[in-house]
C-alpha positions in Angstrom: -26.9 -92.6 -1.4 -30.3 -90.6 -1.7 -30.0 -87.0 -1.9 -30.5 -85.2 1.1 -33.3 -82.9 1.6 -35.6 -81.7 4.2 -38.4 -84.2 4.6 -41.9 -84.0 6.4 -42.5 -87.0 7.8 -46.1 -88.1 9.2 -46.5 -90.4 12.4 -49.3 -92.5 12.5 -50.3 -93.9 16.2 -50.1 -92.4 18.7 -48.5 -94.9 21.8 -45.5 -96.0 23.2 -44.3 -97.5 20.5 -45.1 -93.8 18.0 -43.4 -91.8 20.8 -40.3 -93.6 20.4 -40.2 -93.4 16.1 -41.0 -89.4 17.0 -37.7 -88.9 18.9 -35.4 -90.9 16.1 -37.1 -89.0 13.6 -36.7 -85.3 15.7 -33.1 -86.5 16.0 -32.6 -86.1 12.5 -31.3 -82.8 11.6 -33.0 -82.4 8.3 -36.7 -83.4 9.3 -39.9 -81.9 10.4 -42.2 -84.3 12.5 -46.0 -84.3 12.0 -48.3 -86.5 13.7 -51.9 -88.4 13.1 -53.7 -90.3 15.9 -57.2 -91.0 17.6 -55.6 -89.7 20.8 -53.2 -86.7 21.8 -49.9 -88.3 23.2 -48.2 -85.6 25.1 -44.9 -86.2 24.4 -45.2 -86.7 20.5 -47.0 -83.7 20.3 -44.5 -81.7 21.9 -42.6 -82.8 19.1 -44.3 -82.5 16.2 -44.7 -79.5 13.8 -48.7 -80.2 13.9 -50.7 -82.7 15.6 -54.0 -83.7 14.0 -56.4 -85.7 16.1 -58.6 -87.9 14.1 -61.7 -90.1 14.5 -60.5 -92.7 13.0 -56.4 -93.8 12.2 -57.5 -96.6 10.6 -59.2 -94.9 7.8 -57.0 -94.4 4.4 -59.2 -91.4 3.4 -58.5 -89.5 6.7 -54.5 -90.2 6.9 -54.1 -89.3 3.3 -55.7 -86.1 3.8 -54.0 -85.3 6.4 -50.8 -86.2 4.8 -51.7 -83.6 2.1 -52.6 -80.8 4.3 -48.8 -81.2 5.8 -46.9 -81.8 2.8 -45.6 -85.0 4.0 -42.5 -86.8 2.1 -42.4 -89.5 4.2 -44.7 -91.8 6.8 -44.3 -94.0 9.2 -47.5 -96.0 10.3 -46.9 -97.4 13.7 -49.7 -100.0 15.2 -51.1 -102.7 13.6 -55.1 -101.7 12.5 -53.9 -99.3 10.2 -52.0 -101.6 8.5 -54.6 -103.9 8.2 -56.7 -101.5 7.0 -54.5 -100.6 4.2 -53.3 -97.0 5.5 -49.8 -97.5 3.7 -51.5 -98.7 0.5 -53.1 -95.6 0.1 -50.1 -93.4 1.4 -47.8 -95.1 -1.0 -51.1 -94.5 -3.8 -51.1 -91.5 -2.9 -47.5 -90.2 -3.8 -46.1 -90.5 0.1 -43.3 -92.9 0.6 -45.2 -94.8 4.0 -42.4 -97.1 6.0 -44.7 -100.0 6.5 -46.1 -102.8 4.8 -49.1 -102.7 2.7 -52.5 -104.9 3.7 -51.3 -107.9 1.6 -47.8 -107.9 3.1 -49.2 -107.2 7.1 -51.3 -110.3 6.6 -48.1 -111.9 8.4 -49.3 -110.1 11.6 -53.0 -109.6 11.0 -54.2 -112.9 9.7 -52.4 -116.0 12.2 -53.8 -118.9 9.8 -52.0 -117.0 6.6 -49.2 -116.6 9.0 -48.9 -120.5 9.2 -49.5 -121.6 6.1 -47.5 -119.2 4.1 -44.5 -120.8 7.2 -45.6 -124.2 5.6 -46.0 -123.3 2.1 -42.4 -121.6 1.6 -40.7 -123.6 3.8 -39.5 -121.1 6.5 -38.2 -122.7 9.5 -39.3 -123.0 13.3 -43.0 -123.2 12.4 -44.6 -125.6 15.0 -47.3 -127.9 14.0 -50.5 -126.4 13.6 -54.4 -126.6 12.6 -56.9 -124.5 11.9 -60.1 -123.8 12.4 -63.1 -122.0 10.6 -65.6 -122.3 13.9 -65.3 -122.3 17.3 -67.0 -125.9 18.0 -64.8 -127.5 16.2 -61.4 -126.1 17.6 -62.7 -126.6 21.3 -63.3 -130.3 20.7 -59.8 -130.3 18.8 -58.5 -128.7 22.1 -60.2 -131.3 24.4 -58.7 -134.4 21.9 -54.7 -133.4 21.1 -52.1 -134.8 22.7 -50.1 -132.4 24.6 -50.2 -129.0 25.3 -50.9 -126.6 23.0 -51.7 -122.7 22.5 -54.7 -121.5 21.3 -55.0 -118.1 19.1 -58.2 -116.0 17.3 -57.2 -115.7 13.6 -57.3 -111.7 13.4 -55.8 -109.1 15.5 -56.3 -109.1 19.8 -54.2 -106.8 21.0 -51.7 -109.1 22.1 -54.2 -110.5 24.7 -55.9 -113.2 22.4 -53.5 -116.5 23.1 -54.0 -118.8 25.6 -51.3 -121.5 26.2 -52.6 -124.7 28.8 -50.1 -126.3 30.7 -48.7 -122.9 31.8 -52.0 -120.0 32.1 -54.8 -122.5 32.2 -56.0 -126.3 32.2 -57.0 -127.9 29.1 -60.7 -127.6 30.3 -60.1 -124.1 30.9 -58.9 -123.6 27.2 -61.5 -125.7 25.7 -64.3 -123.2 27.4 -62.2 -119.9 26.8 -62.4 -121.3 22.8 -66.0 -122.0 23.0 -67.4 -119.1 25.2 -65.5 -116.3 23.2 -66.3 -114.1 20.4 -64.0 -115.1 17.7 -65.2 -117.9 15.0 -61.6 -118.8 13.5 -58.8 -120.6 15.2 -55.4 -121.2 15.2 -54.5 -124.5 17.1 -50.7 -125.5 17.7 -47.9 -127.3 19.8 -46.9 -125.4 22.9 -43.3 -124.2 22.1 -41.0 -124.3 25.6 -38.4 -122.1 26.4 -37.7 -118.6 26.5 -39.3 -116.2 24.1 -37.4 -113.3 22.7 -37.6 -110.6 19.4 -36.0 -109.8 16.8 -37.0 -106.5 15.3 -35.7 -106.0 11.5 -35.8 -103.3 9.2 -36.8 -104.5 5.6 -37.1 -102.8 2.4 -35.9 -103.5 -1.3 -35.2 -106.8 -0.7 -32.6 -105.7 2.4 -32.7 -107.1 6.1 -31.2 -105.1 9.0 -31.3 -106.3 12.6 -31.3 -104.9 15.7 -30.6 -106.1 19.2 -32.7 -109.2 21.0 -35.3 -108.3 23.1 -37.5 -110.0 25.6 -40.4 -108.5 26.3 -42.9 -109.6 29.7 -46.9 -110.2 28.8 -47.8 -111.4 32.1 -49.1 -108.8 33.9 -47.9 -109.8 37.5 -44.2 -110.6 39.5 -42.7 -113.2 38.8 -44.6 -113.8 35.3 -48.2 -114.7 37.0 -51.1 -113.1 35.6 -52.9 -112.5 32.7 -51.4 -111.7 28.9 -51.1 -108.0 28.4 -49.7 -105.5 25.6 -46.5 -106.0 27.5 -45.4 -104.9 31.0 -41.8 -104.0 29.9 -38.6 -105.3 28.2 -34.9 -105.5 28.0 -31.8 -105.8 25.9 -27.8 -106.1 26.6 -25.5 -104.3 25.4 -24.9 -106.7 22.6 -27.4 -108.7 20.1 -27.8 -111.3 22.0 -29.5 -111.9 25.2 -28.1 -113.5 28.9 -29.6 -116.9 28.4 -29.0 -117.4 24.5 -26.1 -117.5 22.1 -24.9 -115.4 19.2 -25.8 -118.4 16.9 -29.5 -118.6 18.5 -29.5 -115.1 17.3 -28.4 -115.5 13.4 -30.9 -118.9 13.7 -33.5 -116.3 14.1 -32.0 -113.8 11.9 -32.0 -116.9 9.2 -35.8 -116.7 9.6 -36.7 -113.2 8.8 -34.1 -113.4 6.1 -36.3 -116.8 4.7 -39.5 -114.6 5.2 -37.9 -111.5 3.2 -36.8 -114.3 0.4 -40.4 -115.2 0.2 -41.7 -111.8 0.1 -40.0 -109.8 -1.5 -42.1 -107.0 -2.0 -42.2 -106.5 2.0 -41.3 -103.3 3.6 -41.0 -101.7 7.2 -40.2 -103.3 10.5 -40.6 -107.1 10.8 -40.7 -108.3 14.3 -40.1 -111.7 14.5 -41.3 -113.6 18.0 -39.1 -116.4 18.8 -38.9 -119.3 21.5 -35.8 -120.5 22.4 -36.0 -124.0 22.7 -33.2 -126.8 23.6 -33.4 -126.8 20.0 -32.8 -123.9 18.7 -35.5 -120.7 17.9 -39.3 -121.6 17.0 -41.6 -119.1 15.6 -44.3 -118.0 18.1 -45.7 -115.3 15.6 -44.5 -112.6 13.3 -45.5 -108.9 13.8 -45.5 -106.1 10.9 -44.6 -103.1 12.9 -42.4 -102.1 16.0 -43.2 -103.6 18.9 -44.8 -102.2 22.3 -42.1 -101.7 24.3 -39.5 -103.3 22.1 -39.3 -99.7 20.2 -38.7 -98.0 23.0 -35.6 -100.1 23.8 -33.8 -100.2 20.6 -34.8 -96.8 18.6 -33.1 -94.5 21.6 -29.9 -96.5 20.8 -30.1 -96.8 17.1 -27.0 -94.6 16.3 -28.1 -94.9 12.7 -30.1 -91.5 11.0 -33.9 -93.1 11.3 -34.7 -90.5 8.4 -31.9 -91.2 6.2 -32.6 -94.9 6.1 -36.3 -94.0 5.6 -34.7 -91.9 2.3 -33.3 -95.1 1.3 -35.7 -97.3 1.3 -37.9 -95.1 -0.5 -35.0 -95.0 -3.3 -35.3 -98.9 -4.0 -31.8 -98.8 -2.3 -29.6 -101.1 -0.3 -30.5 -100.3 3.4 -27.7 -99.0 5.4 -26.1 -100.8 7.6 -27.2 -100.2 11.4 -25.1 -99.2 14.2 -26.4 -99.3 17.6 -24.8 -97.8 21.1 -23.5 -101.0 23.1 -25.6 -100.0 25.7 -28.3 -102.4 27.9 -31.5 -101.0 28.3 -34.4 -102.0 30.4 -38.0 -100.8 30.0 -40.8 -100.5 32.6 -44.5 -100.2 31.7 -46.2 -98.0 34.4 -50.0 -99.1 33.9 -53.4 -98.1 35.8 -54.3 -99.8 39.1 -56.4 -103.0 37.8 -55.3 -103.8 34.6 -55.5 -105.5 32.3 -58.6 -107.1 34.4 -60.2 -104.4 35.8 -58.1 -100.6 35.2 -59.4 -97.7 36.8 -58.7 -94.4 34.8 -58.1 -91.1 36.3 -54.9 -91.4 38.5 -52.4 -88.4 37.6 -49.7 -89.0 36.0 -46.5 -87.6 38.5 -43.4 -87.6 36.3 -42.2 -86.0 33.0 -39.5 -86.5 30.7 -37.3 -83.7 32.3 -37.8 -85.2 35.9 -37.4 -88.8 34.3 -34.6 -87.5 32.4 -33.0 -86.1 35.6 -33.2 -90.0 37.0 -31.1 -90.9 34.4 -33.8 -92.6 32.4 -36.2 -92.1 29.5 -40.3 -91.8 29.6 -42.5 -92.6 26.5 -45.9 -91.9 26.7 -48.4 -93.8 25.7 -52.2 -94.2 26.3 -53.0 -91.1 28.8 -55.2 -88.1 29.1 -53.6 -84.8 28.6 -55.7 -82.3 30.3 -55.1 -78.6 30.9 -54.3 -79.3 34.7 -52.0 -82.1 34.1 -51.8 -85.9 32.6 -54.0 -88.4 33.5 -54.2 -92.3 33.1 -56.7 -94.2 30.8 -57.9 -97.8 31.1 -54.3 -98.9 29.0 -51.1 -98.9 29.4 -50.2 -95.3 30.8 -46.2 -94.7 30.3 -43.0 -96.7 30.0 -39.7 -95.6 31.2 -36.4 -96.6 29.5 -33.3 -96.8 31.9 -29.9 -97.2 29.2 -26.7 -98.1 30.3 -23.4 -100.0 30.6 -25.0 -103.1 31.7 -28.5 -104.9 32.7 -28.6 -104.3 36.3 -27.1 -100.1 35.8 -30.2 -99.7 33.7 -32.7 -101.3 35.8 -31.5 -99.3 38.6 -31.8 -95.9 36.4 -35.3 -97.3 35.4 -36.6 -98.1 38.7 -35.1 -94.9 40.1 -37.0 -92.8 37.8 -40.5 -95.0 38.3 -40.1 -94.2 42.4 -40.2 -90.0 41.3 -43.8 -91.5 39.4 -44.9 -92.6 42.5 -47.8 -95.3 42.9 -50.2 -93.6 43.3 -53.0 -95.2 40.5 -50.3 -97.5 38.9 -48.8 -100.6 39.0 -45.6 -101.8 37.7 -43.7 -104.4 37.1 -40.6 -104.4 39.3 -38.8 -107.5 38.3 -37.8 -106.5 35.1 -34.2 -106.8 34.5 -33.3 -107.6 37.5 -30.5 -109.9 38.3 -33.0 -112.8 40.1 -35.7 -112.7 37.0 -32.4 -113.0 34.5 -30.9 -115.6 36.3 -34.4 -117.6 36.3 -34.4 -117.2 32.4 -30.6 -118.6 32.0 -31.4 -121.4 34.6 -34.7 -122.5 32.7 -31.8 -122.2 29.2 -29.5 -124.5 30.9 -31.6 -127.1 32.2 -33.8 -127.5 29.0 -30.6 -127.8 27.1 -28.9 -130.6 29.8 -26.4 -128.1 31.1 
């Protein structure tokens, strides 16, 4: 066991995703927050010690200095750019412990052909087949020519809006046009996995794998899963690991995969997210993220029981990573986003609830891209806020969640309302059952 002392820890981001690290670190009794972003999130910056706005959170120069000017011990870099970038490289260069892999490492997330072939290379299992790509001529006509479906992904980072799967958001005709009218060069071309996806969010360092609960997150951006891919419209877990339509095995299946990723990496450190497809197989990989994801954070990190900061202390000691304990609780988070996105948002609506009324609902609210004016919060053209409803059991914290989103109003925003409930789980368990003949 490290010895305790108080530590400064910096935040990088500032979303969703940061404003749920900032309350596990603030729950820490032997920690100061500080906080580095390219926009003001009002509910980090209510928590942190200082708040530095920056041009640019992707550029090592600027985060180092600003980890100087704090005194930070410790970082945590949240979304993906910096990472790419090589933020933690020059953190950890610069004498500040950053939770997070470096550049090479992220290439898991950031680069999806290096994602495949290292799958191939070291053997790691549910990779589906695959080709790749170095133009876009060339993976349109491979498109038009497969057999089957298949899903079609850019090579670097989209935002999570990049894929495109035929045989479920568009026609092959429609894929082989969305390949050759876009603006990426590189491809990733492989077999459409069938099921039901779900995450498995791990926390690695020194060689050490700890898991938290499944998730499933929602892209599509409409009811009843229609729409366009977002960043995520919302999530949920149960009060265990696993979810409604899998089984504890389907879980260590996947939790065998991180731990095969880990083996082959070993210098890895932070969160690794894996994105699984159940299939009446067993889990596939649909891709690998290296950082927490948006929403899945804000569902597991408010009922991580664990000290956030302590096992930061540890991993920065080249030590075994504590074991995790987690509150047997559900949760179910809603993504409250402006009127007309992903398509089309229109920015400006006010933003009508805060984290005491939330709070008095029964639920949670992380902010995550708004506009924090003197005369209130406004929404941007992203994702504006999620609320987090925690209780005994799926359908007591949808009800918490929805509860709280009705005191937002909807007035601007759009949300997804069938998110955890009981007609939208029972579709995913049906769709289980009849791909696996039951």
């Amino acid at each position: 066991m490290s010895t305790s002392e108080h530590e400064r820890v910096l935040l990088v981001g500032g979303g969703g995703r940061e404003h749920a690290v900032a309350r596990a670190v603030d729950r820490a009794a032997d920690a100061s927050l500080y906080a580095c972003a390219s926009n003001r999130n009002p509910g980090i910056d209510a928590l942190a010690e200082a708040y530095r706005v920056v041009d640019d959170e992707t550029d090592p120069e600027t985060v180092v200095e600003v980890a100087r000017e704090v005194g930070a011990t410790l970082s945590v870099v949240g979304p993906e750019a910096p990472l790419q970038a090589g933020v933690t490289d020059a953190l950890d260069e610069a004498g500040v412990y950053a939770f997070g892999p470096k550049a090479a490492e992220a290439r898991i997330e950031t680069d999806k052909r290096f994602q495949r072939e290292f799958m191939q290379r070291e053997g790691i299992p549910g990779c589906p087949e695959f080709e790749t790509f170095e133009d876009a001529d060339a993976a349109a006509d491979h498109v038009a020519a497969v057999d089957g479906d298949v899903a079609v992904k850019p090579r670097g980072l989209t935002g999570g809006k990049g894929v495109r799967v035929t045989g479920d958001q568009l026609t092959r005709d429609e894929a082989v046009d969305y390949v050759r009218e876009s603006d990426y060069d590189e491809w990733v071309v492989e077999e459409r996995l069938v099921g039901e996806e779900f995450t498995v969010q791990a926390f690695v360092a020194n060689g050490s794998v700890r898991t938290s609960p499944a998730v499933q997150d929602h892209k599509r951006a409409y009811e009843g899963d229609e729409g366009p891919n977002t960043g995520g419209m919302g999530s949920y877990t149960d009060a265990c690991f696993e979810l409604p339509f899998m089984s504890g095995a389907d879980y260590e299946a996947a939790v065998d995969v991180i731990e095969a990723v880990v083996d082959a990496m070993p210098d890895y450190k932070g969160i690794l997210y894996g994105q699984f497809m159940l299939t009446e197989d067993g889990p596939r990989v649909v891709e690998f993220n290296a950082r927490f994801g948006d929403p899945e954070a804000m569902n597991t990190l408010p009922v991580l029981e664990t000290d956030f900061v302590e096992l930061l202390r540890e991993a920065r000691a080249g030590a075994d990573l504590p074991e995790l304990a987690f509150e047997a609780k559900a949760t179910v988070c809603k993504y409250a986003v402006p009127d007309g996105y992903p398509t089309d948002p229109e920015a400006g609506a006010p933003v009508r609830i805060d984290e005491e009324s939330a709070a008095e609902a029964g639920a949670r609210l992380f902010y995550a891209s708004v506009d924090a004016r003197e005369d209130g919060v406004y929404t941007t053209t992203s994702r504006s806020f999620g609320v987090v409803g925690i209780a005994d059991d799926i359908a007591a914290a949808e009800e918490l969640a929805a509860t709280a989103l009705a005191e937002a109003g909807e007035e601007g925003l759009r949300v997804r309302h069938d998110i955890g409930t009981a007609d939208l789980l029972q579709k995913r368990i049906d769709h289980m059952n009849e791909l696996r003949g039951r």
